[in-house]
N, C-alpha and C positions, 0 to 999 in steps of 0.2 A: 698109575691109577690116581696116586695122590697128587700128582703134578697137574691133571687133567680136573680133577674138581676145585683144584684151587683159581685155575684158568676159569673156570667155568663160571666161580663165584665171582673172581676178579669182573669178569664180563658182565654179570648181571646187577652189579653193586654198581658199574660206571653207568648203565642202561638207564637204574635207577636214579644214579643223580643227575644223568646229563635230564632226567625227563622232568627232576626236580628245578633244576636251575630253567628250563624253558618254560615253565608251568604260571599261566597268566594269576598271577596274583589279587589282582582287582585294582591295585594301583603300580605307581614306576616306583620301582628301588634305585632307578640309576641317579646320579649325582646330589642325591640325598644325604645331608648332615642332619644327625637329631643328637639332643641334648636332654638330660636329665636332671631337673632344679629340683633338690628336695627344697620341700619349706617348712616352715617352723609351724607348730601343729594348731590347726583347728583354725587359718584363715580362708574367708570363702571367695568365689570367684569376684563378687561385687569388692569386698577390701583391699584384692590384690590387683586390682583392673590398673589402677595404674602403672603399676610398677612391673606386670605384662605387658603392656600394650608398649612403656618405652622402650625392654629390652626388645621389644618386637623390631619397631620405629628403627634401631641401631643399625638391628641385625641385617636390616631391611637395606640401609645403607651401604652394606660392605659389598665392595668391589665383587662383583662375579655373582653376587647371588641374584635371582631372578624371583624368587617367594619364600616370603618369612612367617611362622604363623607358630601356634599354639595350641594346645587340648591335654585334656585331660588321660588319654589314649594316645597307645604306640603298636602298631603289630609286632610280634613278638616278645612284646615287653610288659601290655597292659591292655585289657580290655575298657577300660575308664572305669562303669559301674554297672548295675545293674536295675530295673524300673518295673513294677509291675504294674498292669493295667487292664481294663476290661476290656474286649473287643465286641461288637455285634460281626457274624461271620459275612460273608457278602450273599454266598449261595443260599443263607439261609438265615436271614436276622432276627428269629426268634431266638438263635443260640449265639448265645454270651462266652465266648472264650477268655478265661484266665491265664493273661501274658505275661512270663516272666523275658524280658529281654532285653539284649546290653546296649547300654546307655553310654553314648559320648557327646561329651559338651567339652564346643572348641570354639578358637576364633574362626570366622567366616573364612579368612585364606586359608583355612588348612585344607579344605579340598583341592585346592588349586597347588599347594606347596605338597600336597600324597601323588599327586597325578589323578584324583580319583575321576572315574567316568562316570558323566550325568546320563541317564536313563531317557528321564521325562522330568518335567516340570523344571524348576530352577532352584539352584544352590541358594545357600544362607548366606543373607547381605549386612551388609553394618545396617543397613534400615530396622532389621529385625531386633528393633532396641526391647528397653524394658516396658515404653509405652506405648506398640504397637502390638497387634496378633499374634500372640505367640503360635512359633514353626516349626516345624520339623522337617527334617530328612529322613527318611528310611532307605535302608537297603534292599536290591530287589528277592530276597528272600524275605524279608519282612512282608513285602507287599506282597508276592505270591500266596504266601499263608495265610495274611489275614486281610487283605485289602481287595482282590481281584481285581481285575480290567483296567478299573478306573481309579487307582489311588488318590489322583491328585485332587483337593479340595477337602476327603476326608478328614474328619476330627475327631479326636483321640484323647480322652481322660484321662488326666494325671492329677487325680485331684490332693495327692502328698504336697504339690508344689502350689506355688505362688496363681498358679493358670490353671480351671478347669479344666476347658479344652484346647488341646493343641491342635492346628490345621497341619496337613501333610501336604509342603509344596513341593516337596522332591522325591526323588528316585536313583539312588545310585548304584551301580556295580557292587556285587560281594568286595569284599575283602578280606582276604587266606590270612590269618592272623600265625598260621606255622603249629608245629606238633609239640606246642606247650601246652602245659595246664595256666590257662590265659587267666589271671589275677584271682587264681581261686575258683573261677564260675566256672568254666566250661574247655575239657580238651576238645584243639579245633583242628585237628590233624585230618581228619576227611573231611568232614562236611560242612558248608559256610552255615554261621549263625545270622537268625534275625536281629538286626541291629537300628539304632536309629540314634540322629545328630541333632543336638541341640546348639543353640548358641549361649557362650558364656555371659553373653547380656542377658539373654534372657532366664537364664540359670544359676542368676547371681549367689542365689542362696546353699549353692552346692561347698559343701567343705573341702579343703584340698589338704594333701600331702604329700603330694609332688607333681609340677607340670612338665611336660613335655615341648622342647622347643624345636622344629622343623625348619630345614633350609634347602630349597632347592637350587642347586648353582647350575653358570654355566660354562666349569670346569673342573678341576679334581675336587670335591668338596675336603678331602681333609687337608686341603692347607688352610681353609676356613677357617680349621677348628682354632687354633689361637686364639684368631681375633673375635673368634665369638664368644671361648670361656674369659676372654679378659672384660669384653660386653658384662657377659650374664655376669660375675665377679666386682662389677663397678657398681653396676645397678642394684644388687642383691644387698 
């Protein structure tokens, strides 16, 4: 009898992981290298722009990698932060909802180096500098909740920051961040969070305390790793 429920559990635990490992995550894990740069406390995305952008440039150059990028966020690791904001709802814009929702601000290739999937509208470009439009991305839980049909074009108060309104030109895929307690805010073990991407140009005034660096190859990413803590180690 006991031989048979341990079968039993055996069977239901591999059910559960084979179901986890096939489970579309909202971006590609496969031949993804990421790195962890703490930094020394209280510089912001604007101070440290150069000194990202050349381990980026480096990183960029090594044999086998296909995209190199940056953010302030990692799944499993970090949700970046967090942003509150007022909404008018679409079904009904006498009502004002108060948004509490996580916040990432990254370089423009980080959607391209996550694998992330555009929805609608277009990803964040190097154009989205400091003296253009400020942009966003959301995710399409964000947009379901508070945007309906037509997200793209909408604008979006963030009046903490540098930009009243922020336009919303994109739309991407959830992203499964995994069955942590994601930086404090929010366990994300079931259900996707509404989320949304800024650029670190345009989000210069954000403080950091450690970035995230991303490489997508196109071969075993940990032999990368060397050459890239020796990168990140020169330039730091």
């Amino acid at each position: 009898a006991i031989a048979c429920v341990l079968l039993i559990g055996a069977g239901l635990l591999g059910r559960s992981l084979q179901a986890l490992i096939g489970i579309d995550r909202g971006y590609d894990p496969h031949n993804l290298l990421t790195a962890r740069l703490p930094l020394p406390s209280g510089p912001t995305f604007a101070k440290s722009d150069a000194l990202l952008q050349g381990i980026r440039d480096r990183l960029q150059a090594l044999p086998g990698v296909t995209h190199a990028s940056f953010g302030n966020a990692l799944p499993l690791v970090s949700a970046g932060g967090m942003s509150g904001l007022n909404v008018r709802l679409p079904r009904d814009p006498s009502v004002v909802a108060k948004v509490q929702t996580l916040h990432r601000t990254v370089d423009p290739g980080y959607f391209a180096a996550m694998g992330l999937r555009l929805r609608s509208g277009r990803l964040l470009t190097d154009s989205d500098s400091e003296t253009s439009q400020p942009a966003l991305v959301v995710n399409k839980s964000f947009a379901d909740q508070y945007l309906g049909d037509n997200p793209i074009g909408r604008r979006l108060a963030l009046s903490l920051y540098r930009h009243a309104e922020w336009e919303i030109v994109g739309v991407v895929d959830d992203m499964k961040q995994g069955g942590l307690q994601t930086a404090g805010f929010v366990s994300t073990a079931d259900t996707a969070q509404p989320e949304m991407f800024s650029s670190h140009r345009q989000f210069g005034a954000m403080r950091l305390d450690t970035i995230f660096f991303v490489l997508r190859t196109s071969g075993e990413p940990s032999a990368l790793a060397p050459s890239g803590w020796a990168i990140v180690r020169e330039q730091a």
